[in-house]
N, C-alpha and C positions, 0 to 999 in steps of 0.2 A: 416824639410822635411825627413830627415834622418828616425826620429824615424816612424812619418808617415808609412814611407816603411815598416818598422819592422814590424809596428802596424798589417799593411794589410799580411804581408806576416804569421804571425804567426796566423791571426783570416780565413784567404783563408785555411791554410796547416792543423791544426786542428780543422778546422769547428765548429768555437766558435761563441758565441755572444757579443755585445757592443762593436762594431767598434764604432758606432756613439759617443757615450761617451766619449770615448778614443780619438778622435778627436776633441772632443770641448773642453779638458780638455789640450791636450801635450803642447801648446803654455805655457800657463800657468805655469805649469810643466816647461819646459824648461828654463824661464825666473829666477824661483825660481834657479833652481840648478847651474846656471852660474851667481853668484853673490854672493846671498843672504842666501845661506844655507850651514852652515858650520857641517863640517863632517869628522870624523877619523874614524877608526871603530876602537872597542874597548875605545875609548878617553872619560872622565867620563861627560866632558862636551861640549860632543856634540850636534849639535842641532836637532832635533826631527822633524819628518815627521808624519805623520799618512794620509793616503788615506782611507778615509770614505767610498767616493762610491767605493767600492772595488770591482763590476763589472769592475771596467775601468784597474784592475791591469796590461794590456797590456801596457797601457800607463806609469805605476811605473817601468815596467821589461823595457821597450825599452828605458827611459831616464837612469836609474843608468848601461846600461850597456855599455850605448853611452859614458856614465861620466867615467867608468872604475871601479866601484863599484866590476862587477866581470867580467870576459870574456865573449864575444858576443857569443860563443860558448852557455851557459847556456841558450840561448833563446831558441834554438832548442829542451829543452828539457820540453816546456810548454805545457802543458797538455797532457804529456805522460804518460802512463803507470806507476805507482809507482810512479810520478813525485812529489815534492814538490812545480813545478812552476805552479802553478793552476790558474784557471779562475780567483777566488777568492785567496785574498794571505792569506800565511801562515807566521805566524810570526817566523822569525830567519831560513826561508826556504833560505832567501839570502840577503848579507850584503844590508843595507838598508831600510830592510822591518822588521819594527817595533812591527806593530801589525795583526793580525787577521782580517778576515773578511768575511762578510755575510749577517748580517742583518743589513739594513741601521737606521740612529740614533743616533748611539753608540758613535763615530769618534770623535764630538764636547766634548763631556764629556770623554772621556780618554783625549782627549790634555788639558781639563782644568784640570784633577789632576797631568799629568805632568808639567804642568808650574806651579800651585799652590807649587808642589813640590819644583823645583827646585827656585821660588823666595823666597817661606822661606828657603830652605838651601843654599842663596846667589849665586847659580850658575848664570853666564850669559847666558847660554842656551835658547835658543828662541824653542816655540811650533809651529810648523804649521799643519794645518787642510784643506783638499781638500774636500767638504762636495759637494753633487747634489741639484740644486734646488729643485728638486723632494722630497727631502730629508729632506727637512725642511720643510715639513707638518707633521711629527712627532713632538707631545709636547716634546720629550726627549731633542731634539735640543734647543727648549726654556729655559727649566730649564737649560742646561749648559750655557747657553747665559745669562742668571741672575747671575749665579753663580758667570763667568768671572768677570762680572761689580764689583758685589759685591768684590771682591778679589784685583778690580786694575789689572788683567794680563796683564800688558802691554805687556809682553814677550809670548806674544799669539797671535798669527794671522789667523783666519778664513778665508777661501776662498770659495765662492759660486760658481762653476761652471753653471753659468744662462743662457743654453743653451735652459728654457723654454719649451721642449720637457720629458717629463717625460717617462715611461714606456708604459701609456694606452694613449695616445697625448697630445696636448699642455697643460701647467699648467691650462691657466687661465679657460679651459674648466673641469680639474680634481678637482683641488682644488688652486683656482686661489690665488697664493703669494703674488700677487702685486708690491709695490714699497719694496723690500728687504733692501735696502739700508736704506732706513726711516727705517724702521723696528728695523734692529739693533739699527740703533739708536739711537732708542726709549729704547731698553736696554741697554743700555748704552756705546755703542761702536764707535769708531771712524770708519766711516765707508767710502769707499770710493767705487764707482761705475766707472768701466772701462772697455774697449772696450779688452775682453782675449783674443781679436787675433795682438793686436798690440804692440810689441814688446817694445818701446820707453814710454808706455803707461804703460804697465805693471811691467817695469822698475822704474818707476816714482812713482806708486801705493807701490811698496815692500820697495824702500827708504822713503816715507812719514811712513810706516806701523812700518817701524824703530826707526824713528826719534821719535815716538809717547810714549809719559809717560803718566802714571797713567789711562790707560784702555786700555783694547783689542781692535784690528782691525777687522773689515770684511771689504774683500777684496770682493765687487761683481764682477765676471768677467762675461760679457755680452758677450757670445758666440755665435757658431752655431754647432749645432748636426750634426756629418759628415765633419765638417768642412776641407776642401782642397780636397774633391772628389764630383765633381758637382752633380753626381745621389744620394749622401747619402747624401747631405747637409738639414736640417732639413724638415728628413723624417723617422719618427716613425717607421717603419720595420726595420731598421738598428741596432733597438736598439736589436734586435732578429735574425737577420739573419747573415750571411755570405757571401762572395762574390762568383759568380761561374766563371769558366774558362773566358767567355769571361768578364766580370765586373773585372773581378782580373787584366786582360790584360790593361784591358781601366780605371781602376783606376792609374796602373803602370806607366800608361804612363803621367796622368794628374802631377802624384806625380813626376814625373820628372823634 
């Protein structure tokens, strides 16, 4: 709820876009970072994030700064002027934020040469990848999805944020994904499909993603765009807009 607030309060104050993203995705986000994602900064083997849809970077800046990554102060200075905390992230702009980003695709295939990396040089470091279902209508995301299998990354974890709602509206009407979950599958992935708003569920998902030797995971999370503010909840405009005074008051308050 916390980050929520954040989310809304920094996408209202500089009239940014993909709230709704940002919303189907922090649940998610949050479950990983209080458990499952080990991290020093500086530490050689620490474990790896990468935010694919990196439209949603509101949602990367309001979880590590809730975790203590860097002071909550640092939010305010998101999409300012000279700023390095941008719509889009910038890599080494703030402890955490690993790589670059912009154009979708990429996300899956930089986390499998980081894991490929680090299991032939015996580190225990674990990859994880926040990909949009949107997103994986790009062949790029297949070829890394071969790759993984082929390689064994077990120490690789895909996450499908399956909020279903893409850019131009729902998948199955742009370029319809189907069953995701099969899908991996089928390339070779231990794949598990789960409800990303349920915390005990998502919990459950990230220890099974663990436990799991000799192939990659995907993790499908089956969400909803907007999720926790009744008027944005899977509704296409949000993925572009902003809230105004009065929406910004009457989200405030639901987020309460």
């Amino acid at each position: 709820r916390k980050c929520r607030q954040d989310i809304l309060k920094m996408c209202y104050e500089k009239k940014t876009a993909f709230i709704g993203g940002a919303f189907s995705a922090i649940d998610t986000l949050s479950v990983l970072y209080n458990g499952f994602f080990q991290y020093r900064d500086g530490w050689e083997n620490r474990d790896m994030f990468l935010l694919s849809k990196g439209h949603a970077a509101v949602a990367l800046y309001a979880v590590l700064a809730n975790k203590g990554f860097f002071p909550r102060e640092r939010l305010e200075e998101f999409c300012g002027c000279d700023s390095k905390v941008g719509v889009h992230l910038k890599k080494g702009s703030l402890p955490g934020v690993e790589t670059s980003s912009g154009s979708l695709g990429h996300g899956l295939g930089l986390a499998c040469g980081i894991a490929c990396a680090d299991k032939t040089g015996g580190s225990p470091a674990r990859t994880f990848v926040l990909m949009g279902d949107g997103e994986c209508n790009e062949g790029s995301v297949w070829e890394a999805a071969m790759f993984a299998s082929r390689q064994g990354l077990d120490n690789l974890v895909a996450i499908v944020d399956r909020n279903r709602l893409q850019s131009y509206g729902h998948d199955d009407k742009v370029l319809n994904m189907g069953d995701l979950a099969a899908k991996f599958a089928a390339f070779g992935f231990h794949a598990i499909d789960v409800d990303g708003h349920d915390y005990a569920a998502l919990h459950r998902a990230f220890a099974e993603a663990e436990a799991c030797k000799g192939k990659p995971t995907a993790i499908i999370a089956n969400t909803v765009k907007g999720k926790g503010v009744s008027f944005m909840e899977d509704r296409v405009e949000w993925h572009y807009k902003w809230p105004d005074d009065q929406q910004y008051i009457k989200a405030q308050e639901e987020l309460k």
